[in-house]
C-alpha positions as CSV (number, residue, x, y, z in Angstrom):
1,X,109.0,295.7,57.1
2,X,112.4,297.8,57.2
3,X,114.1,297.0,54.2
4,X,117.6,298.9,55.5
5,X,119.5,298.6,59.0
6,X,121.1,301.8,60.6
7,X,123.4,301.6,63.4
8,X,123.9,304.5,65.8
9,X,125.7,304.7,68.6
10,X,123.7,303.9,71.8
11,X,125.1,305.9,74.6
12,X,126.8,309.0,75.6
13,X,128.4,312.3,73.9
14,X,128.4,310.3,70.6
15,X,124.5,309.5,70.8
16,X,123.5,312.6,72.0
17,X,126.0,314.6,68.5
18,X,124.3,311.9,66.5
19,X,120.8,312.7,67.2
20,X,121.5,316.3,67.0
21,X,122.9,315.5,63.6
22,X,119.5,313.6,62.8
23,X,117.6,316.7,64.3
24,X,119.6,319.0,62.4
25,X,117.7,317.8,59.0
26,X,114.4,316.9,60.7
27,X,114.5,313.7,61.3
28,X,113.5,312.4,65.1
29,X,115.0,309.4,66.2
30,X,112.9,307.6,68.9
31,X,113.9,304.8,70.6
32,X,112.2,301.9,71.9
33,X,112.2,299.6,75.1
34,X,112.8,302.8,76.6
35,X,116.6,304.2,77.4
36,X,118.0,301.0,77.7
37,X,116.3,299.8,74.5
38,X,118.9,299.1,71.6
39,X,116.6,300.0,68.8
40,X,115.1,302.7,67.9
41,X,113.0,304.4,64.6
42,X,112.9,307.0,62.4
43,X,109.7,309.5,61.9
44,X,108.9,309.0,58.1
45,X,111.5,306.0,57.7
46,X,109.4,302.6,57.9
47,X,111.6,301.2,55.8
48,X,114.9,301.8,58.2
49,X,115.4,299.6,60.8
50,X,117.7,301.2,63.5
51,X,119.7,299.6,65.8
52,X,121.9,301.4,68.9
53,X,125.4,299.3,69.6
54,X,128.8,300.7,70.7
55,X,130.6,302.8,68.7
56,X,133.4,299.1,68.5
57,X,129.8,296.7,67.2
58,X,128.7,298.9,65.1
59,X,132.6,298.8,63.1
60,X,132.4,294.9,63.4
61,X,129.1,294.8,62.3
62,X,130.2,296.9,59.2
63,X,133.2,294.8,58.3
64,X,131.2,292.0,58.5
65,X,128.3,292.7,55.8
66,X,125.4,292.5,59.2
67,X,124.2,295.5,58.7
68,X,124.0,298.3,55.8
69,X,125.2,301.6,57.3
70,X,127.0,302.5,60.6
71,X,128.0,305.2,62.3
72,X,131.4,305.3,64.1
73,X,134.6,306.4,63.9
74,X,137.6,306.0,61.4
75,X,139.8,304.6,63.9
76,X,137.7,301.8,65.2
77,X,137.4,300.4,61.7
78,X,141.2,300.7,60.8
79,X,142.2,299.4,64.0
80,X,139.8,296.7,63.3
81,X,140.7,295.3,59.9
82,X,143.5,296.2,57.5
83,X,140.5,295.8,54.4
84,X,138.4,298.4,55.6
85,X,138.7,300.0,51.8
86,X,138.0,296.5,50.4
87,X,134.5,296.5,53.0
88,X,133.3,299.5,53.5
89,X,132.5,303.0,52.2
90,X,133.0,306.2,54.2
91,X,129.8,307.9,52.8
92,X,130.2,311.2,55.0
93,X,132.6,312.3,57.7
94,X,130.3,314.1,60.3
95,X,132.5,316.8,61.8
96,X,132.2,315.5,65.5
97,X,134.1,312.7,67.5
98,X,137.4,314.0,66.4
99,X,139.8,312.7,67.4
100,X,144.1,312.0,66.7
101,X,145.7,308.8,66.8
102,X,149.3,309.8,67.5
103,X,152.8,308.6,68.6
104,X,154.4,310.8,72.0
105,X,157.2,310.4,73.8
106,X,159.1,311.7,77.1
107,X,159.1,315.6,77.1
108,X,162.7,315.2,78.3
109,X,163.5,313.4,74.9
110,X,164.6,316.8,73.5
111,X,166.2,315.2,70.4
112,X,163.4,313.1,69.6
113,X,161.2,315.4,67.4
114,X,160.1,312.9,64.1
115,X,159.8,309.7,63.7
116,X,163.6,308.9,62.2
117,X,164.7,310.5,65.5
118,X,162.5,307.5,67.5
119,X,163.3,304.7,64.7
120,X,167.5,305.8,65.7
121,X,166.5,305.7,69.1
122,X,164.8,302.2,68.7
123,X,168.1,301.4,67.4
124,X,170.4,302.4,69.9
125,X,168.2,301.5,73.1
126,X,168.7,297.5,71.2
127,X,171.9,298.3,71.1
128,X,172.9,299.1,74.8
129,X,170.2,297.2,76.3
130,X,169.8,294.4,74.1
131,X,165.8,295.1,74.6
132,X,163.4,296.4,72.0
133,X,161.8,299.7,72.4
134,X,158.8,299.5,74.1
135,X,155.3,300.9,72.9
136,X,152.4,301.0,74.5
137,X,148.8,301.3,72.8
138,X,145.1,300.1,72.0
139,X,146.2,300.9,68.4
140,X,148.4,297.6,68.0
141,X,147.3,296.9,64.1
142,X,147.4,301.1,63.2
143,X,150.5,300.9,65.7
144,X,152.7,298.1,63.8
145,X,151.8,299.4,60.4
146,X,152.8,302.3,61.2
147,X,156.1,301.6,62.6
148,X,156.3,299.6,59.4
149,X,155.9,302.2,56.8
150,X,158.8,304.7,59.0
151,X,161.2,301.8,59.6
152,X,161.2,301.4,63.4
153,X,162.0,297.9,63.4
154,X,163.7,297.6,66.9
155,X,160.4,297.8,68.8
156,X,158.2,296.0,70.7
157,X,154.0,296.6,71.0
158,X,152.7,296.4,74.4
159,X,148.5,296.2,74.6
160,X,147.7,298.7,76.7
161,X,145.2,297.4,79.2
162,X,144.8,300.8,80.9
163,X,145.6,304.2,80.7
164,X,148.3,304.5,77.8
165,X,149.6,308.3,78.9
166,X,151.0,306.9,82.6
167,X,153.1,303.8,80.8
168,X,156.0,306.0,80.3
169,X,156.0,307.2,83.5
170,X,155.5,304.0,85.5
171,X,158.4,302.2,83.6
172,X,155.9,300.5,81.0
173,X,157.1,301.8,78.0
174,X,159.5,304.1,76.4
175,X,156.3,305.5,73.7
176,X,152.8,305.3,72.9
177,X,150.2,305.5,70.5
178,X,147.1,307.1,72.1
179,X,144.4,308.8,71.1
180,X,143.5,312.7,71.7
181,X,141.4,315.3,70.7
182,X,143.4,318.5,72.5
183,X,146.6,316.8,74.0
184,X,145.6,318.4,77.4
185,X,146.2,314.7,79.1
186,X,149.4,313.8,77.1
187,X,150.7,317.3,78.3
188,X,149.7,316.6,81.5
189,X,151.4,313.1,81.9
190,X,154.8,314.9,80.4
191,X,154.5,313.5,76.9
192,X,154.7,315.7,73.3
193,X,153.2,314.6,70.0
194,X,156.4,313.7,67.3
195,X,156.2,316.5,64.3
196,X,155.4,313.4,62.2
197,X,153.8,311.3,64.7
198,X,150.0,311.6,63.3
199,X,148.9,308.2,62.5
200,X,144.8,309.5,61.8
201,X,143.1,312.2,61.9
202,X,139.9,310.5,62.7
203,X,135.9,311.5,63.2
204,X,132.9,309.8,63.6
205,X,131.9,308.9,60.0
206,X,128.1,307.5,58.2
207,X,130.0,304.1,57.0
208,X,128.1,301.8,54.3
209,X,129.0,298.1,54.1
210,X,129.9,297.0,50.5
211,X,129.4,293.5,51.9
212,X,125.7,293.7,53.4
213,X,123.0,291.8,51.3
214,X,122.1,295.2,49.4
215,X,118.7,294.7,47.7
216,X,116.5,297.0,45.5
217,X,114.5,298.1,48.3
218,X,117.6,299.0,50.7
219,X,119.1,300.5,47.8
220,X,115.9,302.4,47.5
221,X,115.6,303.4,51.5
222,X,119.6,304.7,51.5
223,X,118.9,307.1,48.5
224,X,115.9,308.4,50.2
225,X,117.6,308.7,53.6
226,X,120.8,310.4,52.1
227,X,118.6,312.9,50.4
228,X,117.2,314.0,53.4
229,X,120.6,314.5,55.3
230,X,121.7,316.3,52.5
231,X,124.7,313.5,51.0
232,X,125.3,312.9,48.0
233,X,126.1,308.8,47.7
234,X,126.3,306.3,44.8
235,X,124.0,303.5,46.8
């Protein structure tokens, strides 16, 4: 009986870096129920019981004490509960799914270079217009925090439904918060990254959950699994 549950992520690039990770220290993950199964095992791991979810379940499930460790990125998890440091652990940050949440604006904004610059134009576009400033994003809890800690106050957050990069340009917004691993696409759409505008630098990390039932024998399974991948962890 698997005394520990692993979650992995159960499709595309992420999958495919996270069994190559696996592989990397000789562990084979096969799963089960064929490709559209949503469990899998672990050759010489009875006692791990691995599950395949998005990268966004596997977060939830993490925050919520269902399952023991998870693999996703930093970004789902802050986006997804400001008491990710009260829940969870980050046991090892992987070095693939990177990833930048950041805050861009208008290429033609030539004065707007930090993040004072955009809380002063906040201000004055309240001013004129008697509207907030308007920023769209997936990011609303990262986004409004944010905002918080560099005293934009004269804003409003607009959930981005689809592609954040093209609100500027349609008349949607004024900024976003996006995400992007090169800034090919925010180039692209006519948008630069603020000097200070880097909310996370983020990458898909091996996550424990400090609320899971954690018995002797999970306890037992992590060690042994962290020893083979070569981490050093407390469990």
């Amino acid at each position: 009986m698997a005394e520990l549950i692993l979650a992995l992520p159960s499709k595309g690039r992420l999958k495919d870096q996270c069994e190559a990770w696996l592989a990397r220290h000789g562990l084979v993950l096969r799963q089960t129920g064929g490709e559209r199964g949503y469990s899998a095992t672990l050759d010489g791991f009875d006692d791990v019981q691995v599950r395949l979810a998005s990268a966004g379940d596997i977060g939830k499930a993490l925050l919520a004490g269902e399952i023991h460790l998870g693999v996703t990125g930093e970004d789902i998890v802050r986006e997804a509960s400001d008491e990710v440091d009260l829940r969870l652990t980050i046991v090892a940050r992987l070095g693939f799914g990177r990833a930048d949440v950041v805050v861009a604006v208008p290429n033609g904004w030539i004065d707007v270079e930090t993040m004072a610059d955009l809380a002063e134009v906040a201000t004055d576009i309240r001013r004129q217009t008697g509207r907030r400033f308007r920023i769209a994003t997936k990011f609303t809890r990262l986004t409004a925090q944010f905002m918080r800690d560099h005293h934009v106050v004269d804003h409003r957050i607009i959930d981005s439904a689809g592609a954040t990069e093209g609100a500027p340009g349609a008349g949607i917004a004024d900024a976003i918060v996006d995400i992007t691993t090169s800034g090919a696409t925010l180039a692209a759409n006519a948008l630069k990254i603020l000097d200070d505008g880097i909310i996370l630098k983020s990458e898909s990390c091996l996550m424990r959950s400090d609320l899971a039932p954690w018995s002797e024998e999970s306890r037992h399974a992590a060690r042994r699994l962290m020893e083979r991948l070569k981490i050093l962890s407390d469990t």
